[in-house]
RODO-2510 file (C-alpha; in nm, 4 decimals, decimal comma):
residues 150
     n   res          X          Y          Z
     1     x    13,7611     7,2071     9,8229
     2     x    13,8726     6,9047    10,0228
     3     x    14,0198     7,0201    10,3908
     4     x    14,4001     6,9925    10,3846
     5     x    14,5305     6,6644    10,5630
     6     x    14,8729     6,7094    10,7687
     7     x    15,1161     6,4285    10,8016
     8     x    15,0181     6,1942    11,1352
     9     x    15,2678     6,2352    11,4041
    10     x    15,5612     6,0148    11,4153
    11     x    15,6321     5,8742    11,7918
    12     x    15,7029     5,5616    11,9958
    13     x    15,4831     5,4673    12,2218
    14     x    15,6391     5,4927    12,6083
    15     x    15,5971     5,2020    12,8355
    16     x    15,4658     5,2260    13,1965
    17     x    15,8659     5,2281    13,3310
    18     x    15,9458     5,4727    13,0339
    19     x    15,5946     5,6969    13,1758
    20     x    15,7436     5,6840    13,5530
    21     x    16,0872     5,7683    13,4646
    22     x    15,9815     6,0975    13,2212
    23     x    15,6965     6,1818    13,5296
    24     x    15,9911     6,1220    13,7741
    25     x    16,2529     6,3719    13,5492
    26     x    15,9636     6,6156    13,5206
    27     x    15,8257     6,8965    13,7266
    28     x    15,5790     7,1251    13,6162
    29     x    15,3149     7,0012    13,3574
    30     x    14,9649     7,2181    13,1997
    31     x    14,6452     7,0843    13,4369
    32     x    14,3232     7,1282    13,2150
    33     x    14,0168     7,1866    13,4225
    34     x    13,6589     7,2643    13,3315
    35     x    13,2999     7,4227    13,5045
    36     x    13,0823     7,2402    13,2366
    37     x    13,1370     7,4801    12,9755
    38     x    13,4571     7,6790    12,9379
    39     x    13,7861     7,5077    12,9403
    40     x    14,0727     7,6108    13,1796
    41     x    14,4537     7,4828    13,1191
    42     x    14,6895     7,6391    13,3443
    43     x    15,0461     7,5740    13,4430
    44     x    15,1284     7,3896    13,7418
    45     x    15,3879     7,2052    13,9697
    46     x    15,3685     6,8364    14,0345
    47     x    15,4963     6,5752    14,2678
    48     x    15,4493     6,2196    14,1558
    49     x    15,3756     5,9264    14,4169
    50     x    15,5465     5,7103    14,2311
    51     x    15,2265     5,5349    14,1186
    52     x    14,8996     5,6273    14,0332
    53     x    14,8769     5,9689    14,1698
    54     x    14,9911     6,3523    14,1185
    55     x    15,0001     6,6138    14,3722
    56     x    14,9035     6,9947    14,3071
    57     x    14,9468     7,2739    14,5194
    58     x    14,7471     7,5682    14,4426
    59     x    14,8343     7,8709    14,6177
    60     x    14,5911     8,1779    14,6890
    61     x    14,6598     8,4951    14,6923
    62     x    14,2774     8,6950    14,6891
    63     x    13,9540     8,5155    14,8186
    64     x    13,9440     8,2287    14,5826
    65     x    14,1211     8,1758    14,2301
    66     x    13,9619     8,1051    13,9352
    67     x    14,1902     7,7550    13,9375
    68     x    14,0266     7,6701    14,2692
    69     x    13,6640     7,7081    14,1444
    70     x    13,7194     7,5281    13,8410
    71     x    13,8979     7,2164    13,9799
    72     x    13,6240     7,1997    14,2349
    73     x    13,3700     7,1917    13,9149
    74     x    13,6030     6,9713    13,7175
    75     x    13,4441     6,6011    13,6845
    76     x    13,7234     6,4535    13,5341
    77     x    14,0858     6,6606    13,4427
    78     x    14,3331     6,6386    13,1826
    79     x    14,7493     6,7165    13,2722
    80     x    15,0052     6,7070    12,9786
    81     x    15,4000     6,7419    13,0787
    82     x    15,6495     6,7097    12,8352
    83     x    16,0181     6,8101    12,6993
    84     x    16,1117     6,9529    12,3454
    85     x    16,4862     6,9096    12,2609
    86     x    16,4322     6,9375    11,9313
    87     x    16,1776     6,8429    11,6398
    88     x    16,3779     6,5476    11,6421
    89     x    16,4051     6,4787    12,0215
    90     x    16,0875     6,5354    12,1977
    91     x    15,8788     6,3276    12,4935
    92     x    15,5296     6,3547    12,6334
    93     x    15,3164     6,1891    12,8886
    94     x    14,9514     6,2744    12,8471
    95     x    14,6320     6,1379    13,1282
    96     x    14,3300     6,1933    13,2407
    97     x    14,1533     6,1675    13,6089
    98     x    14,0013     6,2531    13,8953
    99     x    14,0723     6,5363    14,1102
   100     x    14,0574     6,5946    14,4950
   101     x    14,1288     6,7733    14,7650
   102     x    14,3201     6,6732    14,9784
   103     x    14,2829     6,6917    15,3694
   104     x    14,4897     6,8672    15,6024
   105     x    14,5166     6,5971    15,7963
   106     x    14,6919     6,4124    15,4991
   107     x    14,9412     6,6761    15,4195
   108     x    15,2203     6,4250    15,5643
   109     x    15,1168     6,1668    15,2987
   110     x    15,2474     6,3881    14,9982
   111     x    15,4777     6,6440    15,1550
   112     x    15,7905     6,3960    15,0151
   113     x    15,6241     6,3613    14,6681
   114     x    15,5955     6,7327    14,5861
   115     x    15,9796     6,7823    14,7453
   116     x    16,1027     6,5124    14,5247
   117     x    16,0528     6,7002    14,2130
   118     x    15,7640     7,0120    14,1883
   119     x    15,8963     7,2793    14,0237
   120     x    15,7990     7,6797    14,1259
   121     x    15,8842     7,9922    13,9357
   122     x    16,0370     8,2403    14,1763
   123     x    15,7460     8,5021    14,1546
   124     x    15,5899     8,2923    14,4419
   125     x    15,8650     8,4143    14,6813
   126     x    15,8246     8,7831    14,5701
   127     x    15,3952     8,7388    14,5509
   128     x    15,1815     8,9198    14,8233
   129     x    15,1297     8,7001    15,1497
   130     x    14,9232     8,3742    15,0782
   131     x    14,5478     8,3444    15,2040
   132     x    14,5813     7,9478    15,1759
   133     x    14,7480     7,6805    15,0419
   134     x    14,5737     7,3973    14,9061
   135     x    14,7001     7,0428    14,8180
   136     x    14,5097     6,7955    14,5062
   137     x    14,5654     6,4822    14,4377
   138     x    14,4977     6,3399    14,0732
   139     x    14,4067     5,9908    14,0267
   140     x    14,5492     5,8538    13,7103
   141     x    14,2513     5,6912    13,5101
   142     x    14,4435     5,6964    13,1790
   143     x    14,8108     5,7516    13,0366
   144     x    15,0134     5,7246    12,7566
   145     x    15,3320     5,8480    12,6275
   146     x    15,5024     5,9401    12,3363
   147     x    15,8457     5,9879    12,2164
   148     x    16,0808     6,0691    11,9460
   149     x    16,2035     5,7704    11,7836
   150     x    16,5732     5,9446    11,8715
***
């Protein structure tokens, strides 16, 4: 018995303004991570630089998340962010990097990027005291978008 084939996705490829204006709009986004052999997507605030670049802030609660350990494993990461209007109205903006930590000594350089338009879910406000607060940086390597042909 032949495997059942599904009809390809229609979409429109976005351009590079079309990529920075959704990334711009956008706020939170799924960061896929691995250690070498499990896979690891979890939800996450962004800032965008405006550029090549993405800032994460991962926030620790207990002696060191499993988001931590797997970023600091993670050769090269995958972040998805999109919006669903409808089946008829939908846009995505797909890439893959490089991770890193950044310094504290370079906290200044992405403070405005993560005010400009991260997004956090109020349980952060009501979580036990934070142990640390990290910042990453991803470094585009590839991206592409896709839209509804709305």
């Amino acid at each position: 018995m032949a495997p059942e084939t599904h009809a390809e996705l229609q979409g429109i490829e976005m351009d590079g303004r079309q990529i920075d204006r959704f990334l711009r709009s956008q706020g939170f986004g799924v960061l896929s991570l691995t250690d070498g052999t499990e896979a690891y997507g979890v939800p996450v605030s962004f800032g965008y630089d405006g550029g090549s670049r993405l800032f994460f802030v991962f926030l620790r609660v207990g002696e060191r998340s499993k988001k931590e350990r797997f970023a600091e494993r993670t050769e090269k990461a995958g972040f998805t962010t999109y919006e669903v209007v409808s089946k008829h109205d939908w846009r995505s903006v797909v890439a893959s990097g490089r991770l890193r930590r950044v310094a504290d000594d370079e906290w200044d350089d992405i403070v405005e990027a993560i005010g400009d338009n991260a997004w956090y879910p109020s349980l952060f406000s009501e979580a036990e005291p934070m142990q640390d607060i990290q910042a990453w940086e991803f470094q585009f390597e590839e991206i592409s978008g896709q839209a509804s042909d709305r």
